[in-house]
C-alpha positions, -999 to 999 in steps of 0.1 A, spaced: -93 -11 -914 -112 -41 -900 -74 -52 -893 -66 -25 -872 -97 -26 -852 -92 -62 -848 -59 -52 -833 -67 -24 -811 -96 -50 -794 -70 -79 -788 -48 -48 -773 -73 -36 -752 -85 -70 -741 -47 -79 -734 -45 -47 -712 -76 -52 -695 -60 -86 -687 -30 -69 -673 -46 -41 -659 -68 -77 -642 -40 -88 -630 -20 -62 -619 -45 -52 -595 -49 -88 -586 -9 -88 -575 -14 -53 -559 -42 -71 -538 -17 -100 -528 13 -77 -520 -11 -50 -500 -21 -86 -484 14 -103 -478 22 -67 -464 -2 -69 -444 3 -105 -431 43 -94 -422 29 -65 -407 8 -85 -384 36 -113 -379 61 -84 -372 38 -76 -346 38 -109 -334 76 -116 -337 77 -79 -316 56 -86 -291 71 -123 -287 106 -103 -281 92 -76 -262 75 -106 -237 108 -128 -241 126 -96 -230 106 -91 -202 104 -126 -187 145 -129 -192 145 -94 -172 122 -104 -146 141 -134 -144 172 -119 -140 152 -97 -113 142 -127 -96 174 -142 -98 193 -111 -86 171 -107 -61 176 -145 -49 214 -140 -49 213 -104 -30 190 -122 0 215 -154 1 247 -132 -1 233 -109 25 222 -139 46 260 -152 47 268 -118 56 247 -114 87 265 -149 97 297 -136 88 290 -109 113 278 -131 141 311 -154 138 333 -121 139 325 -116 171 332 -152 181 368 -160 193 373 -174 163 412 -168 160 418 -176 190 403 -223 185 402 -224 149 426 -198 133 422 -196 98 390 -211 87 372 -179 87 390 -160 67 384 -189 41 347 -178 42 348 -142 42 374 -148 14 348 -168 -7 322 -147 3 342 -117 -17 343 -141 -46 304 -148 -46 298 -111 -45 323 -105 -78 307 -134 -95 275 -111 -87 281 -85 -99 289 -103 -132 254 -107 -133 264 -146 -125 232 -148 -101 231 -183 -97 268 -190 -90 265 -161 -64 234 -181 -50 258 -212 -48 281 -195 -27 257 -177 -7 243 -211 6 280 -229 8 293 -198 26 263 -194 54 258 -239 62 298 -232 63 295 -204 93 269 -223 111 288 -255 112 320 -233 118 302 -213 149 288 -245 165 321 -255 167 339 -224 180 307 -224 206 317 -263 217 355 -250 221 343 -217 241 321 -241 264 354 -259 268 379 -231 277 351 -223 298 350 -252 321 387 -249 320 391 -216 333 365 -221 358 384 -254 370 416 -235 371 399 -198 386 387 -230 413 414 -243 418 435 -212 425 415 -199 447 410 -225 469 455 -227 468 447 -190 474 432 -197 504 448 -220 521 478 -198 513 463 -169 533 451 -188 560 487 -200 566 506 -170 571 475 -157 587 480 -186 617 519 -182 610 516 -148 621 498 -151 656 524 -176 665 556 -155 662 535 -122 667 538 -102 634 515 -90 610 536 -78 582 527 -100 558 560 -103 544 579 -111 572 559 -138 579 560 -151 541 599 -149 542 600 -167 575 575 -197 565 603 -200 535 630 -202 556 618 -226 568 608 -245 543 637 -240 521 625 -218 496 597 -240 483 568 -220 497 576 -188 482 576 -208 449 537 -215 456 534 -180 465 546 -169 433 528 -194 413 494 -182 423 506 -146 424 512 -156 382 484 -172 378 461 -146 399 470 -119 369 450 -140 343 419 -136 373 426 -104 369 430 -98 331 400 -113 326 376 -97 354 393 -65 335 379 -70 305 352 -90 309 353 -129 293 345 -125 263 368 -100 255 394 -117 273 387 -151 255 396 -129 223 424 -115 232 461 -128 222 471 -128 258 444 -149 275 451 -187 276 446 -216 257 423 -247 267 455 -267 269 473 -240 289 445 -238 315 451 -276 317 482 -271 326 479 -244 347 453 -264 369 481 -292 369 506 -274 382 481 -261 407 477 -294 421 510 -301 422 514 -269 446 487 -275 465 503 -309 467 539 -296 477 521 -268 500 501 -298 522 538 -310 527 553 -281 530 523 -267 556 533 -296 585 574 -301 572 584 -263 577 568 -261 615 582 -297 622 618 -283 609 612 -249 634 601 -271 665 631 -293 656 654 -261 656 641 -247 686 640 -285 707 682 -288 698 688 -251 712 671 -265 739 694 -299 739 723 -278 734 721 -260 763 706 -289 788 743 -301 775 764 -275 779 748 -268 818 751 -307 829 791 -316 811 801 -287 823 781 -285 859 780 -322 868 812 -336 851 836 -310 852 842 -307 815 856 -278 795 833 -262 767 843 -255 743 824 -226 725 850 -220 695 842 -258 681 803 -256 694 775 -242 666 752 -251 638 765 -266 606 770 -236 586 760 -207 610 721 -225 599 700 -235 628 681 -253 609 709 -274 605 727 -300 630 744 -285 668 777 -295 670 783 -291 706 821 -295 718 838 -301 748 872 -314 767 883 -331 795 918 -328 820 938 -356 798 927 -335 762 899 -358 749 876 -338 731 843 -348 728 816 -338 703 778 -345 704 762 -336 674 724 -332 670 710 -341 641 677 -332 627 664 -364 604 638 -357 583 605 -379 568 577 -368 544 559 -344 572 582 -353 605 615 -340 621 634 -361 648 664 -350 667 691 -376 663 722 -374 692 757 -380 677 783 -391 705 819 -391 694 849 -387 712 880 -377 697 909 -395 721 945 -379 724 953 -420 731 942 -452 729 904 -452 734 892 -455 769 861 -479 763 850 -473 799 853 -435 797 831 -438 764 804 -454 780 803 -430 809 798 -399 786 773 -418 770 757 -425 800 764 -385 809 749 -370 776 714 -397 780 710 -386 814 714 -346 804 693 -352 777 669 -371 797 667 -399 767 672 -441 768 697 -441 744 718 -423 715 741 -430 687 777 -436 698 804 -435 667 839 -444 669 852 -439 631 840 -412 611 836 -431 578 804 -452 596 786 -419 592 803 -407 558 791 -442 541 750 -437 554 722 -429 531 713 -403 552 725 -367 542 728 -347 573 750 -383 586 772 -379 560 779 -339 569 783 -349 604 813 -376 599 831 -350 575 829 -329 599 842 -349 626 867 -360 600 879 -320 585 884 -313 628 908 -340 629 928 -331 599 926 -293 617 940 -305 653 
């Protein structure tokens, strides 16, 4: 008996020790739980911050990379409207290529690449449009050399068939273009058409207003307006020439009419020679040409004074020809005295007096050359 209630006290004393520490772990696990509770917390609200700082930052970030994207846009734009093809083809289409990268790369949420080529992109276009601008400044001074140029050519132009046109009474502007170019030989119709070219570009661009015309495919290049203001100068150059050779070459046509005739009247009045008209006339039907005027005398000499217009740079002189064409032996005498007949019609000191046709074929001079194959093709023909 004393046993068993020995027993049941060391029973309940071990249970009451349990029981202790039971409740003892119960109070540490209600505590650890409530230790990971407040860590938990913790490690939530450290996520929850961590979360929003990396959004914000994205934020930020994607806000950064929208301002510098748009940026290089708005440049983008500005360039556009520069005549950017037209100096430096190529090289913006490289940007606005990139600039279509940066904007993928953005919108793989790669903000800071996009940033990257944002800034590249935009100092790219700014150093790009300075340089289109320094080529526009030049084209510019170009075309306002040339526009200078041709209309001072213009001008002068103008002003010439103007004055051409009181002197041989017409004002049909054509007529007197066409007879200026007779005159001098086709060249100043050349001039005329050069600036007629070259006044459609004027035109083009007062059309559609410079900056559109800078941009378009049609207008110019800087080196082509140099050219065009070279070859400007070159006509105006030719036309100075042309301006003083072409009334030389008329007066000079219109003085050996003149000579002809003071000839034919005096051989014929005076000296009792035969004229003849079917061997008297200009080279070639020209009158700007030499006058080949022909005559014969009672024992069939024939004798031909040519006149001959010899040109310089700006001058025209009338040159006389005597030849005579003996049906004998020369008559040395009678050579002189026709000489001395045609200075004396001619009311000059002295001409040129040719016996053989190859001293005029062997000159440097081309209108001497003409004249002794002529004088040599009439004596194959007699």
């Amino acid at each position: 008996m004393e046993e068993r209630r020995r027993l049941e006290r060391e029973i309940n004393s071990k249970l009451s020790g349990l029981d202790s520490d039971y409740k003892e772990l119960l109070r540490r696990v209600k505590n650890d739980e409530e230790q990971r509770t407040k860590q938990d917390k913790k490690f939530q609200q450290a996520l929850t911050n961590l979360h929003s700082d990396l959004s914000q930052r994205d934020k930020d970030k994607s806000n950064e990379a929208t301002e510098y994207l748009r940026n290089a846009q708005n440049v983008l734009r500005e360039i556009d409207n520069k005549p950017h093809e037209k100096f430096l083809p190529g090289r913006f289409d490289i940007f606005a290529n990139t600039l279509k990268d940066g904007r993928q790369l953005f919108r793989a949420g790669l903000f800071e690449a996009a940033v990257a080529v944002g800034l590249s992109v935009k100092s790219g276009l700014e150093r790009l449009g300075y340089d289109i601008d320094d080529k526009v400044n030049e084209w510019e001074k170009n075309f306002a050399l040339f526009s200078t140029k041709l209309e001072s050519l213009r001008e002068k132009l103008n002003h010439e068939i103007s004055e051409r046109g009181k002197e041989i009474n017409s004002n049909i502007r054509n007529d007197v273009i066409n007879d200026i170019d007779f005159w001098a030989r086709g060249e100043f119709v050349e001039v005329v058409e050069l600036v007629k070219k070259y006044r459609e570009i004027l035109k083009a661009s007062s059309q559609l207003g410079k900056e559109k015309f800078i941009k378009s495919a049609d207008s110019p290049s800087t080196d082509e307006l140099k050219t065009f203001a070279d070859e400007i100068d070159s006509a105006d150059k030719k036309f100075s020439g042309l301006s003083a050779i072409y009334k030389a070459r008329y007066l000079a046509a219109c003085e050996r009419s003149d000579m002809g005739e003071k000839v034919i009247d005096f051989m014929t009045g005076e000296i009792n020679l035969t004229w003849l008209e079917n061997l008297t006339g200009f080279h070639d039907n020209d009158f700007r040409e030499w006058l080949k005027v022909s005559f014969i005398n009672s024992s069939g000499d024939k004798i031909f004074i040519y006149i001959i217009p010899v040109e310089s740079d700006t001058n025209v002189a009338n040159h006389v020809i005597l030849h005579v064409d003996y049906e004998g032996t020369e008559n040395e005498i009678y050579s002189r005295d026709i000489y001395r007949h045609v200075c004396e019609a001619l009311e000059v000191d002295e001409i040129d007096y040719v016996r053989d046709a190859e001293e005029l074929k062997s000159s440097n001079n081309r209108a001497y050359k003409e004249t002794g194959h002529d004088i040599e093709q009439m004596r194959k023909e007699q």
